[in-house]
N, C-alpha and C positions, 0 to 999 in steps of 0.2 A: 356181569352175569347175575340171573337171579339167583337169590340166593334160600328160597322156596324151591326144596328140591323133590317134595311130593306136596300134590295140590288132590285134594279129596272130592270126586264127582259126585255130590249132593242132589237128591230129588225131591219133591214133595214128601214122598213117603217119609225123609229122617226128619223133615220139618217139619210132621204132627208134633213130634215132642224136641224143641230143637233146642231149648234150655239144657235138657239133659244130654242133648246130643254131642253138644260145644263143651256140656261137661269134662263127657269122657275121653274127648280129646284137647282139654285144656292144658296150654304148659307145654305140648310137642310142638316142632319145629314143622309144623304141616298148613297149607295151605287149603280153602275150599273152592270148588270150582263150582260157579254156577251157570248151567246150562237155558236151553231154550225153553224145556218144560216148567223150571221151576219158576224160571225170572218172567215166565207171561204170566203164571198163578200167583207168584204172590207181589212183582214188579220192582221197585226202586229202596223200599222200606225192608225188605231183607238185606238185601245189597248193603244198606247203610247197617241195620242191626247185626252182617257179617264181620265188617271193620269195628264197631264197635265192643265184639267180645274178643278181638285182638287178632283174626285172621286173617292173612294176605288173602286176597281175593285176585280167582283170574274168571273173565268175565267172559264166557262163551258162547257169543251169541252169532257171531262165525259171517260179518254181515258181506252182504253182495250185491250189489245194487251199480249205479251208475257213479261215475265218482263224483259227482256234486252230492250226492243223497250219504252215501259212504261215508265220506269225509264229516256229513253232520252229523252221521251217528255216532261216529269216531268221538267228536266233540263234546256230545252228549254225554256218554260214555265215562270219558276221561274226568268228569264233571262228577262221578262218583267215589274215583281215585281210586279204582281198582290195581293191582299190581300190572295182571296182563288182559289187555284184549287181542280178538282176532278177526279175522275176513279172512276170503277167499281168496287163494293167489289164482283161481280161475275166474274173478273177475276180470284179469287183466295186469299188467302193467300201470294203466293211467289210473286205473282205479287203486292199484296200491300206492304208486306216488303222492295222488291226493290222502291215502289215509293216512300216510308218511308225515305229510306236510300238518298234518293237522291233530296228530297228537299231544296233547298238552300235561304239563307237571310231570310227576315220575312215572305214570304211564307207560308202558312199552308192550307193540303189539307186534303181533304174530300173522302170518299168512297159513292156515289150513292147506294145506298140500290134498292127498290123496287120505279119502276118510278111510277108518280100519276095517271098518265094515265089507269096505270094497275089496274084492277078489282081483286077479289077471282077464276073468273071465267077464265079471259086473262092468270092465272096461273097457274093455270090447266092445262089450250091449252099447255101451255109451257111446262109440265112434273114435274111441283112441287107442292109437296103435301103441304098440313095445309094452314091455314090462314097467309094475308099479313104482320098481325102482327108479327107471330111467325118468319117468314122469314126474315122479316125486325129487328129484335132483334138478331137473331143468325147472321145478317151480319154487324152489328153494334158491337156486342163484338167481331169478329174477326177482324174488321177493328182497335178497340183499342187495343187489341192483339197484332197488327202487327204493331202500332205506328203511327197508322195515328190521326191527331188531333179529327177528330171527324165522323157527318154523314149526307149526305143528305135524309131525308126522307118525308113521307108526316107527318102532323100534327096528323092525327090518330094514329100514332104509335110512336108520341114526349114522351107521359110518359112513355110507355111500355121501351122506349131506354132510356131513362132519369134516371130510378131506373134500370136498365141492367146495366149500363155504368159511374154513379157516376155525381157526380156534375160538374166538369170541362172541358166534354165531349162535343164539338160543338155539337150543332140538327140544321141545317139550314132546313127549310121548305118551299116547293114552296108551289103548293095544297091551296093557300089562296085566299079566298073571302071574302069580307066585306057583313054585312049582306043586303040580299037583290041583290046583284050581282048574274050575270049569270055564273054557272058552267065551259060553254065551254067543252074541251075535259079533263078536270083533274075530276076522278073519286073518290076518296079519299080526300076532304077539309074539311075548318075550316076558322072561323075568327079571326084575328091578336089575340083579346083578347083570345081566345081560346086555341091558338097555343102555345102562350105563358106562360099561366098558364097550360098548360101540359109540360111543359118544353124547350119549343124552344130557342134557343139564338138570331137568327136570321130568318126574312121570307123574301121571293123572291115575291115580286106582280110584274103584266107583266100588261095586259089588264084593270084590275080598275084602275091604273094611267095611261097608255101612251092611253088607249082610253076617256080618264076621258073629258069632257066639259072644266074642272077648273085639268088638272092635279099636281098643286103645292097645290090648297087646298085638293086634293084628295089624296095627299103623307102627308099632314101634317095632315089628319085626321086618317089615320094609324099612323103616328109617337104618336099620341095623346092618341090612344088607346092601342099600343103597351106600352107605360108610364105607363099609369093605371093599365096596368096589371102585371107589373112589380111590381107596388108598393102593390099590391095583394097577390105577392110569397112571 
C-alpha cells in the first residue's frame, strides 16, 4: 500500500511562488498532486522539479482514450516515476487491462470511479441508473479485475469498495473537508477521520491547505488526525 497517506491538490496559483510553497511544507510526510490544469501550464519540468524537492507525486491526469492511446500515455507517464497515476474505469475494461499491462517501475495506477463533483442527480443527466454508491463499487471490482492497484473515489463510497475489494486495495479519496471547512464544488465529502475509518488509504486535500492562513499547521493537523484514525482501524 502507499504509504503517501495525504497527497496535496496543487494549482498554478501555489506555483507562482513554489520555492516557498515546498518550503512550508518541507520535512512532512505529504504528497503533491498534480492535476490537468497545472501539468498543461507548466508540463513535464514541474513534475520532475516535484520529485526533486523530495515529493511523492501522484499524477492526475485521469486519461481516457482507446486502449492503444491509454496504454502509451500510461507509459509516458511512468517515464516520469510518479508514485500514482489514473484513468478512467469508464473507459472500460479493455482499456484498463492495457493500462494495467503497461505500467512500468514502481508506478501504480488507479482507475477514477465516480468524480465528487457528481451528484445522484448529475447521474441521471448522464444516463445511469442506481445510486453513486452502487456505481462506484461495480467500477472498483472491475478495475481490480483488470489489475489495476486500486481506486479513486469519494470517501462516501470508501467502505462500500473497501469490503467489495479486500484489504490491499488502494481507496485514494479527494471529497475531503476538515470539519467546519467550506464544501466548494465537491458534492460527496468527508473528514480525514472519517475517510479513513471507512477504509481509505490515502486523501487528496487541495483548498484547506494551499488556502489555509498557516498551511504547514493546516497539513500537519490532517496528518494528525489521519494517525488517530488509523490507530482506530
Amino acid at each position: 500500500m502507499s504509504e503517501t497517506r495525504l497527497y496535496i491538490a496543487i494549482t498554478s496559483r501555489e506555483m507562482e511562488n513554489r520555492k516557498a510553497f515546498f518550503e512550508k511544507l518541507k520535512g512532512l510526510q505529504v504528497g503533491m498532486k498534480v492535476g490537468l490544469e497545472l501539468f498543461v501550464k507548466e508540463g513535464p519540468a514541474l513534475v520532475r522539479e516535484i520529485s526533486e524537492s523530495g515529493f511523492p507525486l501522484f499524477l492526475d491526469l485521469k486519461f481516457h482514450d482507446i486502449p492503444f492511446t491509454v496504454a502509451g500515455a500510461v507509459r509516458s507517464a511512468c517515464g516520469l516515476k510518479p508514485e500514482l497515476i489514473n484513468i478512467h474505469a469508464s473507459g472500460g475494461a479493455e482499456m484498463m487491462k492495457a493500462a494495467a499491462e503497461a505500467v512500468e517501475g514502481n508506478t501504480r495506477i488507479l482507475a477514477v470511479t465516480v468524480l465528487t463533483s457528481l451528484s445522484e442527480e448529475d447521474l441521471s443527466f448522464l444516463g445511469f441508473n442506481g445510486s453513486p454508491i452502487e456505481l462506484v463499487t461495480k467500477m472498483a471490482v472491475s478495475a481490480k479485475d483488470a489489475g489495476l492497484a486500486g481506486v479513486v473515489c469519494s470517501p462516501v463510497e470508501a467502505a462500500a469498495v473497501r469490503e467489495a475489494t479486500g484489504p490491499e486495495f488502494l481507496i485514494v479519496t479527494p471529497g475531503i473537508r476538515p470539519e467546519g471547512a467550506a464544501k466548494n464544488d465537491q458534492k460527496r465529502v468527508a473528514t480525514p477521520a472519517e475517510a479513513i475509518l471507512a477504509g481509505a488509504t490515502s486523501l487528496v486535500v487541495g483548498r484547506p491547505v494551499t488556502k489555509a492562513d498557516n498551511p504547514r499547521k493546516a497539513a500537519i493537523s490532517i496528518l494528525d488526525e489521519i494517525a488517530q484514525a488509523l490507530d482506530k482501524r
